[in-house]
C-alpha positions in Angstrom: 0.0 0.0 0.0 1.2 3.6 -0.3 1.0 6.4 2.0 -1.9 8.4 1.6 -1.3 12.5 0.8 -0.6 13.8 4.6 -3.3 16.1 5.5 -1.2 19.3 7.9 -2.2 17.0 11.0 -0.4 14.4 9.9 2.9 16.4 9.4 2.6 18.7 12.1 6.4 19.3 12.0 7.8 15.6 11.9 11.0 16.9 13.9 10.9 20.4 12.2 11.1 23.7 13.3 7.3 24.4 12.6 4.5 22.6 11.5 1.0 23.0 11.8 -2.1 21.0 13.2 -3.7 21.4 10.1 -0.7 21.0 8.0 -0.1 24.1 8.4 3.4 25.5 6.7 5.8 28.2 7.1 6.1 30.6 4.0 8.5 33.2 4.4 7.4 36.6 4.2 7.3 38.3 0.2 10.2 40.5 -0.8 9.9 44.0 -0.8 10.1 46.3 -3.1 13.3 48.4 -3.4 11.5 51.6 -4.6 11.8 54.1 -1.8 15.4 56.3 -2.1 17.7 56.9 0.6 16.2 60.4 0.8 13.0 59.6 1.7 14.6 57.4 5.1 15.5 60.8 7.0 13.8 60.8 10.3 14.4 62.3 13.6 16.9 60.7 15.8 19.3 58.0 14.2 20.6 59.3 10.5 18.9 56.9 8.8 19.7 57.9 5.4 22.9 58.0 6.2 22.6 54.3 7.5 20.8 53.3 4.4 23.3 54.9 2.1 26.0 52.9 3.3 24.7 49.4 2.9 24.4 46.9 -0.3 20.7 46.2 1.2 18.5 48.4 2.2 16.7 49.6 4.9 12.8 50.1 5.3 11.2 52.1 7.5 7.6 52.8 9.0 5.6 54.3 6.1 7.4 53.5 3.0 6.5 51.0 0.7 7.4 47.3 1.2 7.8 48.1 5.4 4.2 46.4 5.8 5.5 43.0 4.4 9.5 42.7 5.7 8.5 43.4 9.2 5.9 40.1 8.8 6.7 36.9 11.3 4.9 33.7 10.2 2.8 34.0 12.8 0.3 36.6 12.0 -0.1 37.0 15.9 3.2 39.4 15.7 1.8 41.7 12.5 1.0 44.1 15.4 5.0 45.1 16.2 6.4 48.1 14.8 10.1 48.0 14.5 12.3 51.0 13.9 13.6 49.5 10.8 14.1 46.5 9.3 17.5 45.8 7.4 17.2 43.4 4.8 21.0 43.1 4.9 22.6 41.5 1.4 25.6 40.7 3.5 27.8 40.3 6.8 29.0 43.7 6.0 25.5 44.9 6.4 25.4 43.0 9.3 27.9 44.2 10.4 27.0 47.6 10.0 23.7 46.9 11.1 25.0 46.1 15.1 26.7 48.9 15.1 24.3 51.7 14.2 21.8 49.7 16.8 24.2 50.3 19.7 25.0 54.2 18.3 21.5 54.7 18.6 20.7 52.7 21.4 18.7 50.4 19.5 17.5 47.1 20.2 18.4 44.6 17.6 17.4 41.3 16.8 18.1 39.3 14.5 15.2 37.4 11.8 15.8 34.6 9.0 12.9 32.4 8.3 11.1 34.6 11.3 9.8 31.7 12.7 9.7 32.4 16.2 7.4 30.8 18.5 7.0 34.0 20.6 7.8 36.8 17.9 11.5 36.9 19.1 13.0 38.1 15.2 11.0 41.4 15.8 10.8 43.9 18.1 8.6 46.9 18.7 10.8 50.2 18.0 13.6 48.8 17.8 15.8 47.4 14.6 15.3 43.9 12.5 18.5 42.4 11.1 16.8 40.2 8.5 19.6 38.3 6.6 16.6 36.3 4.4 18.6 37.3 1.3 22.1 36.2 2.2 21.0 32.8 0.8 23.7 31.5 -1.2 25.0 28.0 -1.3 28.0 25.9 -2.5 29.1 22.5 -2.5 32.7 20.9 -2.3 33.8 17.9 -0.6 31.0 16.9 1.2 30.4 20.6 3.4 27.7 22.5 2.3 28.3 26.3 2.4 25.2 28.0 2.9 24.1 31.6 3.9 22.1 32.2 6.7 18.8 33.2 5.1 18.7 30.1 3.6 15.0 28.4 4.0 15.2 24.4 4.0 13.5 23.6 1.2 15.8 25.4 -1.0 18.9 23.9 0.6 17.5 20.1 0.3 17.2 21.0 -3.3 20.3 22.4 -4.1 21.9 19.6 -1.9 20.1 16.6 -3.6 21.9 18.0 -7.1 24.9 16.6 -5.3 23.2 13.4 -3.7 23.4 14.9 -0.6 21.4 16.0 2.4 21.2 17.3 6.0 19.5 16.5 9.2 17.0 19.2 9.6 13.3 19.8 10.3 11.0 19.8 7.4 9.0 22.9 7.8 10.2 24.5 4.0 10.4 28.1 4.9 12.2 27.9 8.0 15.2 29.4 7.7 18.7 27.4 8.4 20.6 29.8 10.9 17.2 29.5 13.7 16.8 26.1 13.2 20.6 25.0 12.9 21.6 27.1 16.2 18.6 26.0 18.6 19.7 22.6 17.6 17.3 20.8 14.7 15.1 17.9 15.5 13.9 15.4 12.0 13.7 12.4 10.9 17.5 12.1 10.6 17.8 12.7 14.3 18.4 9.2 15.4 20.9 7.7 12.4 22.6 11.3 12.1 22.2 13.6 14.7 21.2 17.1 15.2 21.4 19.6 12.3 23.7 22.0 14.4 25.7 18.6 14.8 27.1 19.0 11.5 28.7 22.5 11.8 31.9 23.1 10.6 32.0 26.5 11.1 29.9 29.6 11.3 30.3 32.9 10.3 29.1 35.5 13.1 29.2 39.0 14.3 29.6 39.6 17.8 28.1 42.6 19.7 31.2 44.3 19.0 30.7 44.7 15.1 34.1 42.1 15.0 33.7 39.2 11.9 34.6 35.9 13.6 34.5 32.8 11.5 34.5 30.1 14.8 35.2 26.6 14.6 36.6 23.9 16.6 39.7 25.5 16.6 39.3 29.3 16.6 36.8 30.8 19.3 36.5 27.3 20.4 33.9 28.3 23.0 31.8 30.6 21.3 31.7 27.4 18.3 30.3 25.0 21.8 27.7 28.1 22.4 26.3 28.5 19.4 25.7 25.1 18.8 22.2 24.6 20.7 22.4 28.2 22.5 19.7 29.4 19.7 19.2 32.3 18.1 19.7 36.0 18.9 21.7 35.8 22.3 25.4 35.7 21.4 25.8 37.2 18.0 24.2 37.1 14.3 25.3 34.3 12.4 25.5 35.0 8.6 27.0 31.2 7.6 27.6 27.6 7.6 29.2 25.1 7.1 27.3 22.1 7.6 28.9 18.4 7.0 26.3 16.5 4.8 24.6 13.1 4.5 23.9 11.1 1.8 20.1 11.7 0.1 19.5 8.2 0.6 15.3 7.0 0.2 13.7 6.5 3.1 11.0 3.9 4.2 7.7 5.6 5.1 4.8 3.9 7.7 2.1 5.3 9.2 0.5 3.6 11.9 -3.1 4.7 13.8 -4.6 3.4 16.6 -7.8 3.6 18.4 -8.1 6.6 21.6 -8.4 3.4 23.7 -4.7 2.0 23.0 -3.0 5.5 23.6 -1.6 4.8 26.6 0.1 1.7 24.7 1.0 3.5 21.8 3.4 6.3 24.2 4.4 3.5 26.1 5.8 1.4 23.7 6.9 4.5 21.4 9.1 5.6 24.8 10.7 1.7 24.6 11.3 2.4 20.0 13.2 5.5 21.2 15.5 4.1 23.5 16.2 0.2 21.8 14.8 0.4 18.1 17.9 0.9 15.8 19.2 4.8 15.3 18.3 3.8 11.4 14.3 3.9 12.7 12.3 7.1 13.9 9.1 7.9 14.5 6.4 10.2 16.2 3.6 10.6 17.6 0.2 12.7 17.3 -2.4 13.0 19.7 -4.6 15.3 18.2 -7.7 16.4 19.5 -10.8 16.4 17.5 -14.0 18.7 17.4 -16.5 15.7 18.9 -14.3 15.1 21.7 -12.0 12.1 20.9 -8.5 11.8 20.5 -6.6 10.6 17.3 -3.7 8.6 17.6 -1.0 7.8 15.4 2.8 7.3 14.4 4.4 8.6 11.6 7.5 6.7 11.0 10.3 6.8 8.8 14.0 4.0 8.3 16.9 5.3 6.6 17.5 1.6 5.5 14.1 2.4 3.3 12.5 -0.7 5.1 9.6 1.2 7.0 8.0 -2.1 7.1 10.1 -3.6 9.5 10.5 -0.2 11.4 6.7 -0.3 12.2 6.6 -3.9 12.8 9.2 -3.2 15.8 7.0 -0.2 17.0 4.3 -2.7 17.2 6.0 -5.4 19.0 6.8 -2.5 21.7 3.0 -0.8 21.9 2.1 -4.8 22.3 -0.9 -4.4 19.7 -1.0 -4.5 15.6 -2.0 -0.7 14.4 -5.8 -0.4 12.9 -4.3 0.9 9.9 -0.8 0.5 8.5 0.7 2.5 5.0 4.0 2.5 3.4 5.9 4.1 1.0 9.4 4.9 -0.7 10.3 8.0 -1.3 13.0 9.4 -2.9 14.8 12.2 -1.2 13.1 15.1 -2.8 9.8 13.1 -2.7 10.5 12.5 1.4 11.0 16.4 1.5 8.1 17.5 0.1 5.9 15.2 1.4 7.2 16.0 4.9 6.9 19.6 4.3 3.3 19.4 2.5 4.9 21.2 -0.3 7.7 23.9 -1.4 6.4 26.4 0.4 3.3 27.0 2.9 1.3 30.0 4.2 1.4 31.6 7.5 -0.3 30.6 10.9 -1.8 31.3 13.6 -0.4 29.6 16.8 0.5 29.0 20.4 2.8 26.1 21.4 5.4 25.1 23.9 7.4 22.3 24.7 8.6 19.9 27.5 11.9 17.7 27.0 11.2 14.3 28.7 12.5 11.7 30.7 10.7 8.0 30.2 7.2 8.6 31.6 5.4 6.6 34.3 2.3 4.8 33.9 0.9 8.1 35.8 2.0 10.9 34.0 1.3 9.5 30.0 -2.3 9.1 31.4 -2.1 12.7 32.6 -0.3 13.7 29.0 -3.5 12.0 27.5 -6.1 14.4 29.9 -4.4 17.3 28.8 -5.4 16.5 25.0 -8.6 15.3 26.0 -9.7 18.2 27.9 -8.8 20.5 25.1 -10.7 17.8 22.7 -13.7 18.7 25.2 -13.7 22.1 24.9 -13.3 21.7 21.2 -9.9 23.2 20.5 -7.8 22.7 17.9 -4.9 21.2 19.8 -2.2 18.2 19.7 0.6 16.9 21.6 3.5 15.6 19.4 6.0 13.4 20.7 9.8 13.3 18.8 12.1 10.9 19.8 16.0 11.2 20.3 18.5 8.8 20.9 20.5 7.4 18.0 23.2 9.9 17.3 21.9 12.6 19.0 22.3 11.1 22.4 26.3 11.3 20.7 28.3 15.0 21.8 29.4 15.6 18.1 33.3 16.8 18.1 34.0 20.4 19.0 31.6 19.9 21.7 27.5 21.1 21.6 25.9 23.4 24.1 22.3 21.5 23.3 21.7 19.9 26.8 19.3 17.2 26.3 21.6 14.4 25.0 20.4 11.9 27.3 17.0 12.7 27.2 14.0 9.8 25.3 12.2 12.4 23.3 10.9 16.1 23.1 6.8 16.7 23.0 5.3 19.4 21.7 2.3 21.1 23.2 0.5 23.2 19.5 -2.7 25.1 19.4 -3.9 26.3 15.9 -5.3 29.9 16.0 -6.7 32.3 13.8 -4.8 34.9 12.4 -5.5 37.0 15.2 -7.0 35.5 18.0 -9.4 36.7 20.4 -8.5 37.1 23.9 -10.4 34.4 24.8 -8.8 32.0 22.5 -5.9 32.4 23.4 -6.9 32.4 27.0 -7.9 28.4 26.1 -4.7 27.8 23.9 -2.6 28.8 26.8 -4.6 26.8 29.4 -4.4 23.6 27.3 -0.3 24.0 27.3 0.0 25.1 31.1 -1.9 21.4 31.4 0.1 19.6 29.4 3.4 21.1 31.1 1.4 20.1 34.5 1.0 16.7 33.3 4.4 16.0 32.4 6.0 17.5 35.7 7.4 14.6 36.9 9.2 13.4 33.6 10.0 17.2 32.4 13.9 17.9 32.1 13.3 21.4 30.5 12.1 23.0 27.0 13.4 23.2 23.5 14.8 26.1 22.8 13.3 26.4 19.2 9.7 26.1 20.6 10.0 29.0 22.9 7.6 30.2 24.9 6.6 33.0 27.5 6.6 32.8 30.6 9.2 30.4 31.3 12.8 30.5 32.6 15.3 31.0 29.9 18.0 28.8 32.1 15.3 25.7 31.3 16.0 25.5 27.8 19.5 24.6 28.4 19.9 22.2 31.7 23.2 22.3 33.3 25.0 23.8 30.4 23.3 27.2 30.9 25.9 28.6 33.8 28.7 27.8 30.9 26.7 29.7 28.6 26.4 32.6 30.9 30.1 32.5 30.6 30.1 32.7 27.0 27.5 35.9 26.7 29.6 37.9 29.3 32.8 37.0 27.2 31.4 38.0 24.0 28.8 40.5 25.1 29.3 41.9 28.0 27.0 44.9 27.8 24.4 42.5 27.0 23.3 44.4 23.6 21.5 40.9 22.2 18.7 41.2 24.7 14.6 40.4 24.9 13.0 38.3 27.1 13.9 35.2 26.0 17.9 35.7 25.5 21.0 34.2 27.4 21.2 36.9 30.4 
């Protein structure tokens, strides 16, 4: 049998960066039009013009033509925030520039590539946008991939499969490769390859003092171990990789459902897959709530030896049960990406989400897990908990050393709430509730959050575990007058 067309349910994020609970996707926002001259950026304050007239980009600013679309998040929740400027730098001289007309003007910058941020991080109201979307070039020698870091993942997984190659990313095709590489990058190549900010090289980044470091291993060895897993926006702007590749090898495709009354089963045995099923086998699992107040349960699998059958029959053995219905396919590499990413490209969402990094889960708490997505099925929102596994190779510290701190960790789960576009109060009054439950329920298996699913209102040390007083180190080091700074950076 084949594997029918995913509906957005199906693939919310399989590992990505983003995904939605109605297959939702992640397009990036539309360029702008260059139309507006340097004279007409003259404003009060900061010389603006001035700032505009030295860059290869350009700069847009509140008013002008184009400033609408560039200052967009995929999240229409964020449409709201006024920045100062946005640069859409064509460079890491812009860049460069960029950080140091922010700290002239006392300006809070952040940085923004695919803009993906779960709580709006890659803008900021009144202050300046360093959006590096078009520094998206890409070349390919002896197996690295050199890649700018406005490059969106579907457009490096086809430039890459020209060569036979690939990465271990999400599969979300408009989220950028700089947020998703340096908060660490969950997939379906997590197990048999590791993370994607595993396969660094070395980046090039400018530091809060406007200096152009190219870190590796060997050269700002410590800054190289913080940016890999310390995320976005807290020690620097990154504006490239270099990112060891994998071959584009088919893959083996299952997809397993179950009945509500074998979920408990189904999380149990899927904690024993992550743990003993080969690192060549990953899979996940949606609990989705539905409008009439059930719960839908099933395991999108994938094998890197292209045998999915055998994957799901292991999966089985552990859940103790055959699934109701079982579908497979093989799929080329470009055929894996696009049906992972329910396309090339995708529109933008509403959402609220968070995140809990887990321990194995007693008997107790998955039952608890299961109320939270029941509750929210009762009350008729659209909510899901998704389970990702680790293990594999990304229970494996890759060499040079990885800030990422949940190496020994079974899995991550993913607490998602669709929205509208701009959600009333009150729904996102229920979206919140339904997360708060699930991070309740999975108190007493929760080692922290992942950093790339964000979220207000929770300690920014969570998000890295033990690692985070090293870290500390790191920002003080490299920006000591803590000029990369919102709510949700290194402090």
């Amino acid at each position: 049998m084949s594997v029918s067309k995913v509906d957005r349910r199906t693939l919310l994020k399989a590992g990505g960066a983003l995904a939605a609970i109605a297959l939702t996707s992640c397009s990036e926002t539309k360029s702008a039009s260059a139309g507006s001259s340097a004279a007409n950026l003259t404003s009060a304050g900061p010389d603006w013009a001035g700032f505009h007239a030295g860059l290869k980009g350009r700069v847009y600013r509140p008013g002008q033509p184009g400033y609408p679309t560039v200052r967009q998040l995929f999240n229409p929740r964020w449409d709201t925030i006024q920045p100062a400027g946005v640069v859409r730098a064509a460079g890491a001289n812009d860049v460069r520039a960029a950080i140091l007309f922010a700290r002239k003007n006392k300006l809070v910058s952040v940085p923004k590539s695919g803009g993906h941020s779960y709580v709006g991080a890659s803008t900021v109201s009144n202050g300046l946008v360093v959006d590096v979307s078009a520094m998206r070039s890409m070349s390919y020698s002896g197996n690295v991939l050199t890649v700018g870091a406005g490059a969106k993942l579907y457009d490096v997984h086809a430039f890459l499969d020209k060569h036979g190659k690939s990465l271990p990313t999400g599969t979300c095709p408009t989220v950028g490769i700089a947020g998703l590489t340096l908060g660490g990058g969950m997939g379906v190549h997590t197990r048999a390859f590791g993370l994607t900010c595993d396969r660094i090289q070395s980046m090039g980044v400018i530091t809060a003092d406007g200096v152009a470091r190219n870190v590796s291993a060997t050269v700002d060895p410590d800054l190289f171990w913080a940016l890999r897993g310390g995320g976005g926006g807290n020690l620097g702007i990154v504006t490239s990789f270099k990112l060891i590749t994998i071959p584009a090898a088919k893959l083996g495709f299952f997809r397993l459902t179950w009945p509500e009354a074998k979920a408990a089963d189904v999380i149990r045995g899927w904690q024993k897959f992550a743990v003993a099923a080969p690192i060549t086998a990953w899979g996940n699992v949606h609990i989705n709530a539905l409008s009439n107040g059930t719960l839908s349960i099933h395991v999108l699998g994938v094998s890197t030896t292209g045998n999915g059958a055998a994957a799901a029959a292991q999966l089985e053995s552990y859940v103790g049960s055959k699934a109701t219905t079982r579908t497979f396919a093989v799929r080329t590499h470009m055929e894996a990406v696009k049906y992972l990413g329910g396309g090339t490209t995708s529109a933008r969402q509403g959402f609220l989400a968070g995140s809990d990094v887990l321990k194995p889960m007693t008997a107790p708490t998955i039952a608890a897990l299961l109320g939270a997505v029941k509750t929210a099925a009762r009350a008729k929102l659209p909510a899901a908990a998704i389970l990702d596994p680790l293990g594999g190779q990304a229970a494996k510290v890759p060499s040079g050393g990885s800030s990422w701190g949940w190496r020994s960790a079974v899995g991550v789960v993913q607490w998602y709430s669709g929205l509208a576009a701009h959600p009333t109060s009150a729904q996102l009054r229920a979206a919140q509730t339904f997360i708060t439950n699930g991070h309740r329920a999975v108190r007493p298996s929760t080692l922290g959050g992942y950093v790339n699913y964000v979220e207000t209102g929770r300690s920014v040390s969570t998000y890295y575990g033990a690692n985070y007083p090293r870290l500390q180190t790191v920002k003080k080091k490299y920006d000591p007058a803590n000029f990369f700074r919102t709510g949700y950076t290194i402090a």
